[in-house]
N, C-alpha and C positions, 0 to 999 in steps of 0.2 A: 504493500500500500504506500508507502514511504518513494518507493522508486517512483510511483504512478504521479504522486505530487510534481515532480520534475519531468516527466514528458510531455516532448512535445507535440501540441497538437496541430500548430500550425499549418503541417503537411499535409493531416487529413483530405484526401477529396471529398467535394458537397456530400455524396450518398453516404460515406464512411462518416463522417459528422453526421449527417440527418439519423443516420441508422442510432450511434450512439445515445445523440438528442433524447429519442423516442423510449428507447429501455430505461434513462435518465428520470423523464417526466414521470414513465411508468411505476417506478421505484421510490419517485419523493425526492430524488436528491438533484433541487434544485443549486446545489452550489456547483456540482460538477457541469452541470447545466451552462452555468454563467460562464465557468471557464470554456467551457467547448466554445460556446458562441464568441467571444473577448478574443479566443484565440485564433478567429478564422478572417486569414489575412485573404485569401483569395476565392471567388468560386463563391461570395455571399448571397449575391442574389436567387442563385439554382437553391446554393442549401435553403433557403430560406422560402422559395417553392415547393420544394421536394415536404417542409417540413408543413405549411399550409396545405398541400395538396391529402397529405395523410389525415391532419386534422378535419380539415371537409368530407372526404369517407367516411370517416369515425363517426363522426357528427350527423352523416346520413343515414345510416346503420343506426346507430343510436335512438334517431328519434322513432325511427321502427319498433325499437326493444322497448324503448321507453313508454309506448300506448299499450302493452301489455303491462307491463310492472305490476299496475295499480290491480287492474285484474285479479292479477297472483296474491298478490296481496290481500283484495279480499276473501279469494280463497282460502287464503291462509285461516284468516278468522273462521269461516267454518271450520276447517281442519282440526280445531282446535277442541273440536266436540264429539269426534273420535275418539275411539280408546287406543289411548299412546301405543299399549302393547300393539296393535293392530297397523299401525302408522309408521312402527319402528320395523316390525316385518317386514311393510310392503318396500323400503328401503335397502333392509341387509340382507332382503331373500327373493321374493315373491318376483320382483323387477327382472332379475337375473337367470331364469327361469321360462324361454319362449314358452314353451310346452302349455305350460302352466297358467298362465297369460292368456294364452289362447283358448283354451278352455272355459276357463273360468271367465272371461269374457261374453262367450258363444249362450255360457247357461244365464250369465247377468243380461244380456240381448233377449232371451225367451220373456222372460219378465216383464224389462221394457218395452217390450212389445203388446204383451198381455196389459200393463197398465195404460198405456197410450190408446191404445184400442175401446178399454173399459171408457176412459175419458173422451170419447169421441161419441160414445153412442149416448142416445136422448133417455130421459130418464123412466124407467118403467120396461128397459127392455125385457128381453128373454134375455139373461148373461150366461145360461145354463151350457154352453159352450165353452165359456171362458172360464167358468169352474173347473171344468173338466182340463185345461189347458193350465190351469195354475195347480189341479192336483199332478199334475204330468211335471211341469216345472220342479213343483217339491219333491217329489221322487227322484228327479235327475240332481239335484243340489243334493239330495239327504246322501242317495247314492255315490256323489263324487267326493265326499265328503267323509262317510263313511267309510266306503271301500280305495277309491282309486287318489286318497289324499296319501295314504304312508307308501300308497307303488310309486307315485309319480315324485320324480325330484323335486327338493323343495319345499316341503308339505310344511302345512302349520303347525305346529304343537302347542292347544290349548293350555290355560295353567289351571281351569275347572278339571273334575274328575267324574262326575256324574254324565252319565252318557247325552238325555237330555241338554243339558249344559253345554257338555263337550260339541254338541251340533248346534246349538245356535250360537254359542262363540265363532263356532268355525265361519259362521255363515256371515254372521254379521263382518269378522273378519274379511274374507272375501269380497264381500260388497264394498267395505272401503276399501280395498288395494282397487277392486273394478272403479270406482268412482276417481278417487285418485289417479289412477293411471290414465284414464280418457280427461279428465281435467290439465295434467303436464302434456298430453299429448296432441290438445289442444294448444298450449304453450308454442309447442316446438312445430307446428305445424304453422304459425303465423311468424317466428324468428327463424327457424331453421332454414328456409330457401336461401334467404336475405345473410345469413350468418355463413353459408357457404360461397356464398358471394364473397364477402368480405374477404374471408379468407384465402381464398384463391389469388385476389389481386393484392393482400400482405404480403403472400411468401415469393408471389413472381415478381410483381413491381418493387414492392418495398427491400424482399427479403427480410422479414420480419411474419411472423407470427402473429394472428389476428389478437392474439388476447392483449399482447401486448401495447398493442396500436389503442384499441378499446382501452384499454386502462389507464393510456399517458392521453387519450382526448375525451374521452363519455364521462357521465355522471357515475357516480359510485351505484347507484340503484340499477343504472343500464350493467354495470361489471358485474356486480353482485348475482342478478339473472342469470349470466351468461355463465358465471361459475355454478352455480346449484344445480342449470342444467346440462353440465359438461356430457354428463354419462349417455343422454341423450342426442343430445348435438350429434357428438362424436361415432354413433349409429347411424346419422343419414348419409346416404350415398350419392356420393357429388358429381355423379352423371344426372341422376334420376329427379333429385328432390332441388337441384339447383335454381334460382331467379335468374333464368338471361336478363329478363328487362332489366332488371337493378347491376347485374353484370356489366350489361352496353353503360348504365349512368356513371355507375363507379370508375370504370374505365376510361369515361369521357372527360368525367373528372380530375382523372391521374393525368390522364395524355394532355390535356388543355392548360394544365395549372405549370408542366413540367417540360413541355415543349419552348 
């Protein structure tokens, strides 16, 4: 650290400065900051494009993350009315688990379907249909739950002991990892396109790493997001789930600011 005090940065090229900049801001240490910038006797202008041009992506990006935030946030408040055991699951297990996921989705669908339907019809019907379709539902829940919860990877392990119990814990469980999990996956379905955007034109243009960029120009609430749902992000497939449009602006952005 000592040596670092005495080098020189003068030599730096604009991108080798801009790059540095950028991990600088990201990290808080605004004094190394002031030196890089104090020390750049040549090339000021580009660096100081290159370093606008980042912050203007950032800042587009962001305001994207940022119309969800609050969202999440009120989510959160409900979350809060879960049973923690059941919340801490769907975290260190349930998530991690396709199979599992799938399933247990497919039977939370039979429901909502059966209740969306019950809501739809005028009052006084025949529902004598739909009984028959929710006693088939509980059969399929009792059964996956009783039998195919300790075959399949994963499984919950109540802390009740009474069988009774032991199934509607289970169940209840399930439902909120189901509720949960379409709630986040809602999340990443409105930042994720936009968030593999970003990233593509960090690591080509910038050479830098999106998170990084996000964190020396977005708000803490835009970073904060983007970290909780790393585990997520980092499962979409960046042929498939990518924003060209926001791709062609971010781009337009980089090439115009930097040309």
């Amino acid at each position: 650290m000592k040596k670092d005090f005495f080098k020189d940065y003068s030599t730096l090229d604009p991108y080798e400065r801009f790059r540095l900049v950028v991990k600088a801001l990201a990290r808080g240490d605004t004094s190394f900051v002031k030196r890089l910038a104090n020390s750049c006797r040549t090339g000021r202008s580009q660096y100081a494009r290159l370093l606008n041009a980042a912050r203007d992506c950032a800042m587009l990006v962001s305001l994207e993350i940022q119309t969800v935030v609050g969202r999440w946030q009120m989510f959160n408040t409900i979350l809060q009315l879960f049973d923690a055991a059941h919340v801490d699951y769907f975290y260190t297990t349930f998530r991690y688990f396709p199979e599992r996921v799938e399933k247990v989705n497919a039977i939370v669908g039979v429901l909502e379907a059966i209740l969306i339907e019950k809501a739809m019809r005028a009052d006084g019907s025949d529902n004598s249909d739909l009984l028959e379709r929710e006693h088939e539902y509980a059969e399929m829940m009792t059964g996956f739950l009783s039998n195919e919860d300790s075959e399949m990877d994963g499984g919950y392990t109540s802390s009740v002991s009474t069988i009774p119990d032991v199934i509607r814990d289970r169940e209840s469980c399930l439902l909120a990892c189901c509720m949960l999990g379409k709630a986040r996956e809602g999340v990443v379905s409105s930042i994720g396109p936009r968030w593999l955007v970003f990233g593509s034109v960090c690591r080509s243009e910038m050479g830098l790493e999106p998170e990084v960029v996000l964190k020396a120009f977005a708000p803490e609430s835009a970073v904060a997001l983007v970290e909780e749902f790393c585990f997520e992000l980092d499962s979409l497939d960046p042929e498939l789930d990518i924003d060209r449009e926001t791709e062609s602006a971010l781009r337009d952005i980089w090439r115009d600011s930097t040309s």
